[in-house]
N, C-alpha and C positions, 0 to 999 in steps of 0.2 A: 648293418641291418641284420645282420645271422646272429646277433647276441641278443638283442627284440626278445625273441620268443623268451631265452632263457631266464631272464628279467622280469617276463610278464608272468611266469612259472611261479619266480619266489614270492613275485608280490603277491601273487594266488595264494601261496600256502602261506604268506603270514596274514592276509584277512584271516584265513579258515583259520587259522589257532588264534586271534584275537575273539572271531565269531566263535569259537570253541569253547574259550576263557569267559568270554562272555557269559554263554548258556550254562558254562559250568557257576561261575558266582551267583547266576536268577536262580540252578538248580539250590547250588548250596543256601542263599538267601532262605528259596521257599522252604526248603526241609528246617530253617532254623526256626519256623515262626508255628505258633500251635492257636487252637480255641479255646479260648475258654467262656465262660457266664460269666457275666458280673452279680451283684446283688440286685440290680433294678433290671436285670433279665436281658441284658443286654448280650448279644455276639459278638465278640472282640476275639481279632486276630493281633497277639501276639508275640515278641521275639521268647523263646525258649529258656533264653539265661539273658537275664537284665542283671548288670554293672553298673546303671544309672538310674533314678529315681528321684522325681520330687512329688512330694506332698502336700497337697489343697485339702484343705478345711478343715473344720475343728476336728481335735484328737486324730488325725490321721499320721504327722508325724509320731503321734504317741504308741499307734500301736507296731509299725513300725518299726521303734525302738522297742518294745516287748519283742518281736520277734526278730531279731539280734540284726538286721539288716540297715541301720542305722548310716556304715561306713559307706551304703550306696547313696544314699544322698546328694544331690550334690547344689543343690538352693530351696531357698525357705522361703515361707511367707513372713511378711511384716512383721507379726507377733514377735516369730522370734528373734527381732533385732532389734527390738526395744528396751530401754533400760527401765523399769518401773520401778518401786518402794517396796514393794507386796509381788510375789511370786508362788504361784501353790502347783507347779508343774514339777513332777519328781524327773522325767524325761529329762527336761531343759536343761536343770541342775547339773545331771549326771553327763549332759554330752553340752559345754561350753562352747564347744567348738560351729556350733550351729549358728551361732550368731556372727561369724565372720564369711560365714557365705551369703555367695548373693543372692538379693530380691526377686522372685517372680511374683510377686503379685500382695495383697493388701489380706488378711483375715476371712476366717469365716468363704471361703471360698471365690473370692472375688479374686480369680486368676489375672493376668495380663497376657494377653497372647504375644506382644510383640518384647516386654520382659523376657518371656521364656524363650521366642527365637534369637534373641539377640546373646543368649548365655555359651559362653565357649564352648563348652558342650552339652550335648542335647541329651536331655533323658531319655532313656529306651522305653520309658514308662510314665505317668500320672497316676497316681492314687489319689484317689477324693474320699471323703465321709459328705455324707448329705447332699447327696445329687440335684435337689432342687433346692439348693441355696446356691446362692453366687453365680458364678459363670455356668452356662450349660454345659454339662459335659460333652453333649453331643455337639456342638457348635466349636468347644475348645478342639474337641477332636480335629475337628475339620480343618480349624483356622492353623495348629499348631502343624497337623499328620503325625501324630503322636497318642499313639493306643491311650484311654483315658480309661483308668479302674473304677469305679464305685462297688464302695462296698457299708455297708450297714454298721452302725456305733453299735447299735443293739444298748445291755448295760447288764448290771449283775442282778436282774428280778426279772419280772416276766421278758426281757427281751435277750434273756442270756442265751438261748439259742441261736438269735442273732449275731450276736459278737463272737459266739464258736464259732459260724461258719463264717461268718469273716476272716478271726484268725485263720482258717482251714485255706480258703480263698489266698490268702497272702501266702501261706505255707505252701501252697501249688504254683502260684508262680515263681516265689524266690526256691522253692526246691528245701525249703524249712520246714516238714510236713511232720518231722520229729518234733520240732521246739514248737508247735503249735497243739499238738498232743500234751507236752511237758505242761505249757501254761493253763490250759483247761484242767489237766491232773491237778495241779496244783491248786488249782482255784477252786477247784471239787473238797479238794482234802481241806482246808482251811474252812469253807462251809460247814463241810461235815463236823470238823473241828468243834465251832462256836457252835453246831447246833447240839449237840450229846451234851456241850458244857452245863449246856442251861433248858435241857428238854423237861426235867423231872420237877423243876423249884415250883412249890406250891404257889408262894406268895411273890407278887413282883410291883416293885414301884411305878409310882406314873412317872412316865417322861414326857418331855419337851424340845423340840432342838429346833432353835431358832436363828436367824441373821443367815438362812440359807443363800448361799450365792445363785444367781440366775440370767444369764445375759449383764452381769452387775453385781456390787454388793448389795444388801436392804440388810432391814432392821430386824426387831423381835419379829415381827407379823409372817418376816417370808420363811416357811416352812418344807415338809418335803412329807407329806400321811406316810408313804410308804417309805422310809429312811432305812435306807438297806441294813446301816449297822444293826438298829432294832428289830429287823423282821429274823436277822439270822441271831438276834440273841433271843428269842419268842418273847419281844417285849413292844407293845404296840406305841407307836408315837400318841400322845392324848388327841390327837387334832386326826387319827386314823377313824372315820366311822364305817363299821360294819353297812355302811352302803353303798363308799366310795368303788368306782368302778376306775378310777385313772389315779396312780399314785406320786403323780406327777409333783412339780412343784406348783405351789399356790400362798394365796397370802390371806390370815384370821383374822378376824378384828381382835383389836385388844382385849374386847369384853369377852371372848369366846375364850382365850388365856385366863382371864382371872376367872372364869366359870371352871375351868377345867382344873387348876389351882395345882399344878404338876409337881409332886413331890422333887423332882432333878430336872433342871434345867439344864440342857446342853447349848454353849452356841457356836456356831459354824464362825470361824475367827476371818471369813472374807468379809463381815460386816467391818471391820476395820479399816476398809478401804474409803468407806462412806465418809461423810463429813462429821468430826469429830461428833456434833451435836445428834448426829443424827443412827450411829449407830448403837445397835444392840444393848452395850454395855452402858452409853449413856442412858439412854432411856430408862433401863431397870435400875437406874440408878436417881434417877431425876422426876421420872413420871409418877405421879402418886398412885395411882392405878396399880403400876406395878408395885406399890412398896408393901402388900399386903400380902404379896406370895407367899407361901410357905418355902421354896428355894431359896426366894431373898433371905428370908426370916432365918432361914438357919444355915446361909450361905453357899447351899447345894446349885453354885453353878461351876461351868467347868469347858473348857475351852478344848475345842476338836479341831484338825486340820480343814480346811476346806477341799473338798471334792469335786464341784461343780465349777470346772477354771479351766477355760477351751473344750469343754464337754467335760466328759466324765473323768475322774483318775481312780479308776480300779484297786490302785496298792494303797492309797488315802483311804480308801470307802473302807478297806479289809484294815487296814492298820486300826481306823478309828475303831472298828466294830470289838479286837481284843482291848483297848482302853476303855471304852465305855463298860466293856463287862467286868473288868477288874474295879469300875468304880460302884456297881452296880451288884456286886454279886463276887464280891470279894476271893470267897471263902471256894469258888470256881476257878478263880485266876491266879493262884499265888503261884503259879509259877512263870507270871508273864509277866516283863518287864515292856511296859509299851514303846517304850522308844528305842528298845533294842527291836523289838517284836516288829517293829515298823522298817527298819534297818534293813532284818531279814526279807521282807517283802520286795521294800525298793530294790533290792541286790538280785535278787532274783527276777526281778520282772520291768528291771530299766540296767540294769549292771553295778551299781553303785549305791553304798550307804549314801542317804540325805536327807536323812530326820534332819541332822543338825540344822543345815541349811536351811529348810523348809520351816525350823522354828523360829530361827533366829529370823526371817524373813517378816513373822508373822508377833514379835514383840518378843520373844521366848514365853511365848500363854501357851501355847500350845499341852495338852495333856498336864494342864495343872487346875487347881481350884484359883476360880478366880474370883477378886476382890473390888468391892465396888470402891474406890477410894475416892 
């Protein structure tokens, strides 16, 4: 009975150092985890330093992989484990590896809540693009207990301060607040670049750039008025009117094409993906309509990567923009080889050359004149 006490002593002191242990990991827990906004103004508590990461919705693993955080990853959505004919994602290309991790959920943001609990391990984070598509983030959050990011695509024209402070956004959580600096310098100086090249030219050709990708491939009709390559070489797309308030994608009638009668046709090579009959290159090739162009007539068309392929691809939009000027304005670009010049871009802002790739994807058309055979 006299050893009682002594007994009930140590069990005493090892709750208290278990209850000690305790408050101490809720302490250290709470100190690891911070606030931040998202882009849809949401208050999200977050862990400090994320190790883990998945990516919902279009372009989200893309930007991501601009800002070098790629090896947090740790499952994908459906997209990227598909094996398709046509691929115009320079990201993908350059990190293969993406495709042997596992599924949480289906495109375009249509998550899986019980895919993602069920994955060996749990991401410290979600990142989304486009918050009111797919799953809600606010519900996923719930359903998962898994901080959910949204942050804004934005793009490189009126919403380019959006996709700065996106990057900015990812650069504050992953602690990349340099490399999110670097890609905006970069993408400034290249702007600036193509705009000095061709600020002063008196005279400028009509364009045209057609078979623009959108939710899909389409044909000649689907365009893009404000087509970034053009706006940063000061060349307006023919289908651009000085009334246009949304530069969005849309689609011309034929007969608005042969009125405009566009000295260079460009077409965006994701019409390829259509039904032989039905793309781009047949059409201008088969439709009598078109056979009165002045492009056709002197063979001024000419094959661009596509850009519009799970959102936007940034290095695609900026690569196209020094090809089209060297085809356009010769006597500005002789010092740019566009498929080197593409090279340098993807290498800088996914880690990897993949022109090659990306042409040979796409017929090897890419950045050549192309022939209606």
């Amino acid at each position: 009975m006299g050893k009682r006490p002594g007994i009930f002593i140590i069990v005493l002191v090892f709750l208290c150092f278990i209850i000690g242990c305790t408050k101490r990991e809720q302490s250290t827990n709470s100190s690891a985890m911070v606030m931040i906004k998202d882009s849809m103004k949401r208050d999200l508590r977050i862990p400090s330093s994320v190790s883990s990461l998945i990516c919902s919705g279009s372009g989200s693993l893309r930007y991501i992989t601009y800002m070098e955080c790629q090896d947090k990853v740790i499952a994908v959505d459906d997209i990227e484990t598909k094996k398709t004919l046509f691929d115009a994602r320079p990201y993908a290309f350059a990190n293969p590896e993406f495709k042997a991790l596992p599924m949480f959920g289906e495109s375009r943001g249509n998550d899986n809540p019980e895919l993602i609990a069920a994955l060996d391990r749990q991401p410290d984070i979600i990142f989304k693009t486009y918050g009111e598509m797919g799953f809600n983030p606010d519900e996923l959050q719930e359903k998962t207990n898994i901080p959910v990011v949204v942050f804004n695509y934005g793009d490189l024209g009126r919403h380019k301060p959006a996709f700065y402070e996106s990057l900015s956004l990812i650069g504050k959580i992953m602690h990349k607040e340099k490399r999110s600096e670097e890609i905006q310098q970069f993408i400034e100086e290249i702007i600036a670049d193509l705009e000095a090249r061709t600020k002063d030219i008196p005279v400028r050709p009509s364009c045209f750039i057609g078979g623009v990708a959108y939710r899909g491939p389409h044909g000649l009709i689907s365009t893009e008025p404000g087509y970034p390559p053009f706006l940063f070489l000061n060349t307006p797309n023919a289908a651009l009117s000085p009334a246009d308030k949304d530069f969005a994608h849309m689609d011309v009638s034929k007969e608005k094409i042969v009125e405009w009668d566009p000295d260079i046709i460009f077409i965006d090579l994701a019409t390829l993906q259509s039904d032989p009959k039905a793309n781009a290159l047949y059409e201008l090739k088969h439709d009598p309509a078109y056979g009165s162009l002045k492009a056709v007539a002197s063979g001024n068309l000419y094959g661009v990567l596509p850009y519009n392929w799970y959102s936007q691809n940034h290095g695609s939009t900026l690569a196209n923009a020094y090809y089209i000027g060297t085809v356009l304005y010769p006597d500005k670009f002789t010092d740019i080889n566009p498929a080197q010049k593409a090279d340098e871009i993807y290498t800088f802002l996914v880690g990897t050359p993949v022109f090659k790739e990306m042409s040979e994807s796409f017929q090897n058309m890419v950045y050549k004149k192309l022939e209606l055979k």
